[in-house]
LOVO-775066 format. One record per residue (C-alpha): z negated, y, x. Coordinates in steps of 0.02 Angstrom, whole numbers, plus 50000, padded with zeros to 5 digits. Layout:
ZYX/...
REM end
This chain:
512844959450252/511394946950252/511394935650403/510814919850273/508894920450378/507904912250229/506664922950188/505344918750062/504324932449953/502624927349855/502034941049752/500584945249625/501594956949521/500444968149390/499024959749411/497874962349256/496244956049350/495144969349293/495554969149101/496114948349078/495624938549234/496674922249165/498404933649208/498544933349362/500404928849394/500904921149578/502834922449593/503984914649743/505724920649755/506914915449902/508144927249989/508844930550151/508644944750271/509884959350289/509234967150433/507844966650544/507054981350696/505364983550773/504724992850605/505824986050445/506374970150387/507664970750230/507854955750114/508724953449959/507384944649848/506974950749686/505094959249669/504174965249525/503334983749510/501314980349603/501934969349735/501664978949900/500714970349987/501184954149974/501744941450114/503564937050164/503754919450271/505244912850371/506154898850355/504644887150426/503364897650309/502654907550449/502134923950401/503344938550444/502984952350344/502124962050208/503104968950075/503394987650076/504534994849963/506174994549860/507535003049933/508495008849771/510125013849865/510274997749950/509764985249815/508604980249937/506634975749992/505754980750144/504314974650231/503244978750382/503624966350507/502104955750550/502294961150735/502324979450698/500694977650628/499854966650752/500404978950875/
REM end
């Protein structure tokens, strides 16, 4: 069950920088977090295959996480919480 935490998600999915330098797509999805601990967040927006990596902000667009992963089973994204990595 989300808790409805606004979460937004920019991603650079399949960047082609090497072979066409003009694609280079910037996408921002919204969402809201599932569930949150000292190593995961999990958020229900929708990412695109090469965007690990890329930044997830709060609701006042602070910076809160990197994305990680899908999570197949869930239907859900994970990211490394910005304080698990500062730490």
């Amino acid at each position: 069950m989300a808790w409805r935490i606004p979460l937004a998600h920019m991603q650079h999915p399949q960047s082609r920088i090497d072979t066409d330098p003009a694609y280079a797509p910037m996408v921002l999805d919204m969402g809201t977090v599932a569930a949150s601990n000292q190593s995961r967040l999990t958020y229900n927006t929708s990412t695109l295959s090469g965007s690990s990596g890329s930044p997830c902000f709060d609701r006042e667009f602070r910076l809160c996480a990197l994305h990680h992963a899908l999570i197949l089973t869930e239907e859900l994204n994970e990211g490394i919480p910005m304080r698990a990595i500062v730490n």
